[in-house]
C-alpha positions in Angstrom: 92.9 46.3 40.4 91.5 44.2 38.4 88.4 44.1 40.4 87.8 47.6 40.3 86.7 50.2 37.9 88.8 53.2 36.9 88.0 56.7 35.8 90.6 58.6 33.6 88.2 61.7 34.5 85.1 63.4 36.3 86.5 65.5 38.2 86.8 69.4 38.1 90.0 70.4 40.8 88.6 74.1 42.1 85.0 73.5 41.2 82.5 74.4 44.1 81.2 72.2 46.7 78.2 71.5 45.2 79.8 70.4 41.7 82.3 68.1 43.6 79.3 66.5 45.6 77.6 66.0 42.7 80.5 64.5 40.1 81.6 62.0 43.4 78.0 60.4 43.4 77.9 60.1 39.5 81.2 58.5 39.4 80.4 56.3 42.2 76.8 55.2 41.4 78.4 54.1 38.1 80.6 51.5 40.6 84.3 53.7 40.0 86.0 53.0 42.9 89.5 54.9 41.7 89.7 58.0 39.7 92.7 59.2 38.3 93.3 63.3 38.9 95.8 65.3 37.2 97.6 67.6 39.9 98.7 70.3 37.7 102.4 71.5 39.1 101.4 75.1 38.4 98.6 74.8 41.1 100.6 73.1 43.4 103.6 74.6 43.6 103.2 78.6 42.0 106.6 79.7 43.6 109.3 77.3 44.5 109.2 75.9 47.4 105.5 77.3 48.2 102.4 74.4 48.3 99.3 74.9 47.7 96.9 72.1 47.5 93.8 73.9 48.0 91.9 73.2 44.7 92.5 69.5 44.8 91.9 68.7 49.3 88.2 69.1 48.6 88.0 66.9 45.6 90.6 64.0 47.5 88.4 64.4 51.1 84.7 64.1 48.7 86.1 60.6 47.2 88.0 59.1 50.3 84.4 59.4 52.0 82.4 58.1 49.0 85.1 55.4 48.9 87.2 56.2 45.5 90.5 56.3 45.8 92.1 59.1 43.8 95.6 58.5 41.8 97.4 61.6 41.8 99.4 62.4 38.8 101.7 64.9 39.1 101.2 66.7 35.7 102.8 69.7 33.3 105.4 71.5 33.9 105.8 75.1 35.8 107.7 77.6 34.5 110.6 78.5 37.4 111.7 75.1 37.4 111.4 74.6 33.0 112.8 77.8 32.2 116.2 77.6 30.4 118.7 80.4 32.6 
């Protein structure tokens, strides 16, 4: 990766289209070609066993055509699976 640049930010997960449009052409006119993007758990997963990755699709589909590649961290916990029964 060394011949790449990286972004630890930029981008706002459930923002509208127009906000993702325009934070996916600042980040690649300033040459970022991967982004890193925290996928909160909470988000993702509300209820056990029930996904939900509408507020992140958007943001993922906007940067694969502008040519970033987005590096998903699965981030913070969610409370049925950290509560102590």
């Amino acid at each position: 990766m060394a011949d790449r640049l990286c972004a630890a930010g930029g981008l706002t997960p459930g923002a509208d289209d127009a906000t993702i449009a325009r934070q996916i052409a600042l980040l690649a006119a300033a040459g970022v070609r991967v982004v890193r993007l925290d996928f909160r758990w909470a988000h993702l997963e509300p209820t056990e066993g029930a996904f939900d990755f509408s507020r992140h699709d958007p943001i993922v589909a906007a940067a694969r055509a502008a040519g970033i590649e987005v590096l998903a961290i699965l981030a913070y916990g969610v409370p049925w699976a950290t509560s102590a029964d």
